[in-house]
N, C-alpha and C positions, 0 to 999 in steps of 0.2 A: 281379629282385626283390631283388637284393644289395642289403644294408646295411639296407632299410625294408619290407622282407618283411612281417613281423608286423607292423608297424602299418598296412598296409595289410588285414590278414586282420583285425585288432582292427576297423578302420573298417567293414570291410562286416559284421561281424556287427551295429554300433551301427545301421547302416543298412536291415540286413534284405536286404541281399543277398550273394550271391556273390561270394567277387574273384578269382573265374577265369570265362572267359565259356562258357556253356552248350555244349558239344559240339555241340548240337542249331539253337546259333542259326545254323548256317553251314547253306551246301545239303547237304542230304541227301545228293547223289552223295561229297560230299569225304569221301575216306577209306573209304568204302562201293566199294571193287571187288566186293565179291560180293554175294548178296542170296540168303538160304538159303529154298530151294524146298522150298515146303511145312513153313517151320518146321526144314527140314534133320534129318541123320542125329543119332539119340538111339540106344544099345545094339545099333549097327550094322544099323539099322532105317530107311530112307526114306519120303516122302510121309506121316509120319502125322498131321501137322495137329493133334499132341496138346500140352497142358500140358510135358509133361515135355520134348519136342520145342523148344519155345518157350524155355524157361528156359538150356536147354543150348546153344542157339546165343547167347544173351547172353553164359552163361560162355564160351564159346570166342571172343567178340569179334566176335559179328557184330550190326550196329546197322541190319540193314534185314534183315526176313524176309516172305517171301509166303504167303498164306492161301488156301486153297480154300472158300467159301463154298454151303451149300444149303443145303433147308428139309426139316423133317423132316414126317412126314406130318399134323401139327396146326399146321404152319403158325412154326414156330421156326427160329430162322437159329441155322445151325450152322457148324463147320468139318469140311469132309470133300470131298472129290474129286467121288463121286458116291454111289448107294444102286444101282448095277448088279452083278448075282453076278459076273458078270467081270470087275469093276474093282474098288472100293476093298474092299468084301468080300473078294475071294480077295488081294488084297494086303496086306491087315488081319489077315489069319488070323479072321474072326469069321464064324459060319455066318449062310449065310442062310435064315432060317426065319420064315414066318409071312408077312406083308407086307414087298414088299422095301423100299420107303421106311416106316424107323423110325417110329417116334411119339417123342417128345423124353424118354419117359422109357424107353423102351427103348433110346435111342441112346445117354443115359449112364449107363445100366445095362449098357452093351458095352465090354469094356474092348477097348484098339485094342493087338493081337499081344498079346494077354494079362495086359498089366501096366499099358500106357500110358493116361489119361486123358482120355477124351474131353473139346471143349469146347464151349461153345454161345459166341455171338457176345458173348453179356453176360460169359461168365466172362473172355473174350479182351482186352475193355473195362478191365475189374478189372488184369489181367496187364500189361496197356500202362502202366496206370498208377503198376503199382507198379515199371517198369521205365522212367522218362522220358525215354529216348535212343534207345527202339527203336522206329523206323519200318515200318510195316504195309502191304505191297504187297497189292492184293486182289483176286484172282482171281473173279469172280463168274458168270461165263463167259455168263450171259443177256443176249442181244440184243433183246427186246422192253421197251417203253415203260415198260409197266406192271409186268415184273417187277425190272427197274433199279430204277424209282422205288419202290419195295415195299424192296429190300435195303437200298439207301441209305438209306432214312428209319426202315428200324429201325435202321441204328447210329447214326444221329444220334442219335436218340430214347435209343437208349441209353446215348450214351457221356455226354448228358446228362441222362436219369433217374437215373444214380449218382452225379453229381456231379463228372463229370469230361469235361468239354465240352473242355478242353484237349487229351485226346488226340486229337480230331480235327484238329488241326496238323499232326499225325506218320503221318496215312492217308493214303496216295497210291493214288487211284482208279486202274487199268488200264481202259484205254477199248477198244472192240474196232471203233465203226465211226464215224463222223465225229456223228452225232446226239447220242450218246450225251454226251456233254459238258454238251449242253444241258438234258439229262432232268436230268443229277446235279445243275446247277448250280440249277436248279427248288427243289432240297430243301437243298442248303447247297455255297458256295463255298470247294472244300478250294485249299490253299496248293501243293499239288502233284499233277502229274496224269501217264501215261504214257500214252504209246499202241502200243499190242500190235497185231503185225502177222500174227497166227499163224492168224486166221479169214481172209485173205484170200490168194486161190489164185496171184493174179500182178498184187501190187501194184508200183504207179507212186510210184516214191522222191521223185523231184521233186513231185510232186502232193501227198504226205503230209506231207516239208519245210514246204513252204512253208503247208500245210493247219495243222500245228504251229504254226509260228511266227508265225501271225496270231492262235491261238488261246490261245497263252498255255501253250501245251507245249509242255517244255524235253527230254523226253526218249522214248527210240522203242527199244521191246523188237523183237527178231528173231530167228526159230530160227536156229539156228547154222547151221545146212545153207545158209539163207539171208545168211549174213554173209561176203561179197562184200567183197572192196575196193573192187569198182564201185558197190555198193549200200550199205556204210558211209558213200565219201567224199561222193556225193550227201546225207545226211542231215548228216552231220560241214559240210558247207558251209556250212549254215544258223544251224551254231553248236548243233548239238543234241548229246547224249548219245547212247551207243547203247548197247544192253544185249543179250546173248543167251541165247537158252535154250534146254537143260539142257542145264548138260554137267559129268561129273567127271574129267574130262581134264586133267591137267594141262599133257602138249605142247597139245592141243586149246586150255587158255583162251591158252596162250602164242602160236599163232597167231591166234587170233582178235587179240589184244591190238596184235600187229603188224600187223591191216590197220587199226587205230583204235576196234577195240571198247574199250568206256571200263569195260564188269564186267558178271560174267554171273550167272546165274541157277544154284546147286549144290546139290546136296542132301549130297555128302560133301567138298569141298574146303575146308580150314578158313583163316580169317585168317593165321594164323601160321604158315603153309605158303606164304604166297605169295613170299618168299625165296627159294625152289627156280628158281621161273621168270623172278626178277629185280624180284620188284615189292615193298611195302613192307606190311605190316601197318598199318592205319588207326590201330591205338592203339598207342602206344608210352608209354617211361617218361620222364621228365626230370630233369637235377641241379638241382635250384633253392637257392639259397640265402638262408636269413634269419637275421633278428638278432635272440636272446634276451639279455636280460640285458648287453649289452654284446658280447656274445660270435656270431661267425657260424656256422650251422650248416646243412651241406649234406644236402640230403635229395632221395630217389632218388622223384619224386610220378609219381600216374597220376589220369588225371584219370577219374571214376567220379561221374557225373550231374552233372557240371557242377562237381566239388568237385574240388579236389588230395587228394589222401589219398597218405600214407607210410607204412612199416613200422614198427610200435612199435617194435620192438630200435633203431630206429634213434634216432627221438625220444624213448627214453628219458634217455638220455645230455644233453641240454638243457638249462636251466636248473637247478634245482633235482634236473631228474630224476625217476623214479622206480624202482617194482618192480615186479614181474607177478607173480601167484601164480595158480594155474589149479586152481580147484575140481572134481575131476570128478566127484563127488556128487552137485554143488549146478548143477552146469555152468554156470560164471562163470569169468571171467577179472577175477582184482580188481588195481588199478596202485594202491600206497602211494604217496604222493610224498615227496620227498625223501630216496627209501630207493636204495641201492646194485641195478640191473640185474643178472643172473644169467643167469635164461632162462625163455623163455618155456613150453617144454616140447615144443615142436611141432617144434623141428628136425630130426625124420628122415622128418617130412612136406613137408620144403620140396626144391625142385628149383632147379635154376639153367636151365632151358632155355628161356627168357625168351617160351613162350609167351603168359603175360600170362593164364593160365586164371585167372577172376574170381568167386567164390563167397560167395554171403553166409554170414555164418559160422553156427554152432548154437549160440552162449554169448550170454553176459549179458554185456557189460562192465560193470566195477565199480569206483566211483572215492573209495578210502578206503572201502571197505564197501558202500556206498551205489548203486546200481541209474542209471545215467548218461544210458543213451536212446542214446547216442553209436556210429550204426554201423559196424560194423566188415565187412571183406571178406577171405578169401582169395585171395589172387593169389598162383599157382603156389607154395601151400601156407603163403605168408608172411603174418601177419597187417596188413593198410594199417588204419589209421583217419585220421579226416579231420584236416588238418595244421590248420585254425584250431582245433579245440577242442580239441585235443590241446597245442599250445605255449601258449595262453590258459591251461591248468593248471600246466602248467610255468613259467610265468612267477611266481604266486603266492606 
């Protein structure tokens, strides 16, 4: 982007698009080694299926998570494992008292280990959306006809009753026997599909290959126990994906990785952990460089829903430039332009350990006084905002 950076980012705003390409337009698996089970570890807490669970593997950079899906006893699709006293109950910390499958407003009247947020299928909808890069694996774990076609057709239903039929792009159905394809396909044709191999007692790799590959599935979940070199490279021939589940192992995913498992299924192993065992973090930062004013200027971007976004202290020095002043009264961050850089005030919040933790921020930014809309994120404590609207001001 040396030399015509910004008039390339000027052009796709005239245009109404982006000028970096969506994260999202590529296959799902790239850059996706892990896939956080059950929503992954929140407050050193697994399996909770919750809001908080959800948002926290985004910040830690993970762009594919799995949902445990059931109905509460009126008949509401939920996220939660089961409603049995021995399972998600005593693992939840929540008593079980009265009927053991909730009723939908007792379920989110229960907070999940005391703090965390239960969700129903519609609020899961809402969260997709406001997160556009995260991918939803879905455990639904029912094998008859009629109750498939019943889960499936309420998230359609709902991801288009809100107004956001888009996120079904980013649901990758988990299949569990060869029919089952057929039922979903009945109620809506998603973009990606997996097939899980964990209900069958001694399956036939060659037969499921090639079962795959005529059906337009590109990739084939396996309990780890079952991830075999013999029974990877049979699937791996076909040209398919192979994925395993659960493990927080870290030699564990490292051998797996060596018989040709391609990412597995974790409840605590994080993105920017996978450097230990030799493998790369899916998101990373870039020097890019553009042209303000005559002048080039190198900027450290991360790409976040499809946009480059950079550190203000960095683009403030730009053009014209500006200042930050940070109201914590009024909790705004306002940028003068043309005015002399300082500080932002937040430097004994920032870290150098280049996990890439991603957090939307709690202020206002403020551009000349004035309320901007213009989102801003923490990344390992450093404030990014998004590099077209940002030098587009600077240029003025």
């Amino acid at each position: 982007m040396k030399g015509k950076g910004l008039t390339a980012l000027a052009m796709a705003i005239m245009l109404g698009v982006s000028a970096v390409q969506p994260a999202w337009a590529a296959d799902w698996q790239k850059g996706n080694t892990l896939i956080a089970h059950a929503f992954g570890e929140v407050n050193n807490k697994i399996e909770t299926n919750s809001k908080e669970a959800f948002i926290n593997a985004w910040e830690n950079g993970f762009r594919v998570v799995e949902g445990d899906f059931t109905y509460t006893s009126d008949g509401v699709l939920v996220l939660r494992h089961d409603f049995e006293k021995d399972g998600s109950y005593a693992r939840l910390d929540i008593p079980a008292t009265g009927d053991v499958v909730m009723d939908s407003q007792t379920f989110m009247n229960s907070p999940i280990i005391f703090e965390q947020t239960p969700l129903r299928a519609v609020d899961l909808m809402y969260l997709m959306a406001d997160y556009p890069d995260m991918y939803l694996v879905t455990d639904t774990k029912d094998t008859d006809k009629a109750t498939v076609q019943r889960q499936f057709r309420d998230l359609v239903g709902i991801a288009k009753n809100i107004g956001h039929p888009e996120v079904l792009d980013r649901i990758i159905p988990q299949l569990y026997n060869k029919e089952m394809i057929k039922w979903i396909k009945e109620i809506h044709h998603f973009d990606n599909w997996i097939f899980t191999l964990y209900l069958y007692n001694n399956p036939d790799y060659d037969d499921i290959a090639a079962y795959c590959v005529n059906h337009g599935i590109d990739t084939v979940t396996l309990h780890v126990d079952r991830a075999k070199k013999e029974n990877v490279s049979k699937l791996k021939a076909k040209g398919l994906k192979v994925y395993a589940h659960t493990t927080n192992r870290y030699l564990t995913m490292k051998n797996l990785m060596n018989v040709g498992v391609d990412g597995i299924y974790t409840d605590r192993i994080k993105p920017y952990e996978l450097h230990w065992i030799g493998l790369e973090n899916g998101r990373k930062t870039q020097e890019q460089t553009f042209e303000v004013k005559g002048k080039e200027v190198t900027l450290t971007t991360l790409d976040i829903f499809g946009k480059a976004y950079a550190p203000l202290r960095q683009m403030a020095k730009a053009g014209k430039g500006f200042s930050a002043t940070f109201d914590k009264e009024a909790n705004t961050l306002n940028l003068q332009k043309g005015r002399a850089f300082t500080s932002l005030g937040n430097e004994m919040l920032m870290d150098d350990s280049g996990k890439l933790i991603t957090k939307k921020v709690d202020f206002k930014l403020l551009v000349n006084g004035k309320e901007s809309n213009i989102p801003c994120y923490y990344v390992d404590g450093e404030v990014y905002a998004p590099v077209e609207e940002i030098l587009l001001l600077v240029q003025k």
